[in-house]
C-alpha positions in Angstrom: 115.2 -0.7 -33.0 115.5 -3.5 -35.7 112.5 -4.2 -37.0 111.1 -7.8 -36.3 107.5 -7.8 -37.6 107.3 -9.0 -41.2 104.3 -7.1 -43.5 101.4 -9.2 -43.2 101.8 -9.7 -39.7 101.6 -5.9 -39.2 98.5 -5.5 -41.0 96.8 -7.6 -39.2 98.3 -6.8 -35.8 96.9 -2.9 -36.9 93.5 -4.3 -38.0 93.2 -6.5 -34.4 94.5 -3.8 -32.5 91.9 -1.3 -33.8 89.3 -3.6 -33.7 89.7 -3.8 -30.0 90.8 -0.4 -28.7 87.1 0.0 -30.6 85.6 -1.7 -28.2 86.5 0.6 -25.4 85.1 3.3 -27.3 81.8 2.5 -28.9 81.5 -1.1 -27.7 80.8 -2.5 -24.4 83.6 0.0 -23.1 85.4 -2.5 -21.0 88.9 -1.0 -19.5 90.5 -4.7 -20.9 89.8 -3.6 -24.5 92.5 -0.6 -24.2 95.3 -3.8 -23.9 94.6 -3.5 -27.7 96.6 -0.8 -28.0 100.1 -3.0 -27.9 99.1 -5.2 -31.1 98.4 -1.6 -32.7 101.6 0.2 -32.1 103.6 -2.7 -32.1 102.1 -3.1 -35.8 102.9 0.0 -36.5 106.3 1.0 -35.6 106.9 -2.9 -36.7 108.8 -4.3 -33.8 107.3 -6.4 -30.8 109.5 -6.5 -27.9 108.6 -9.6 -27.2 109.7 -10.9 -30.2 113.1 -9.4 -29.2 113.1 -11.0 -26.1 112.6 -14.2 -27.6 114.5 -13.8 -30.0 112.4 -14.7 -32.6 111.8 -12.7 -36.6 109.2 -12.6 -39.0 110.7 -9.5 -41.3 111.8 -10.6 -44.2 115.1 -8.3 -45.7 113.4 -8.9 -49.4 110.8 -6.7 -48.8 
């Protein structure tokens, strides 16, 4: 897996991700909010499959 998910992307994919997944915990504990888990790990192992599919690239080499 090449990554395909530049830096600041990632961050905020992580801080989205988390902030939803917490909803299925302490919020109004809707099932939905556990789809918050794909921006999450996709921000963290820093490649969206989707992306790939798409072909599409917002890593930078430089960084």
């Amino acid at each position: 897996m090449q990554c395909n998910v530049g830096k600041a992307e990632r961050i905020i994919r992580v801080v989205i991700g988390a902030g939803i997944v917490s909803l299925a915990v302490i919020g109004p504990r809707t099932p939905w909010a556990w789809l918050g888990l794909v921006p999450l790990f996709t921000g963290l192992i820093g490649w969206c499959p989707a992306y790939r599919l798409l072909k599409l690239s917002t890593y930078d080499d430089k960084q």
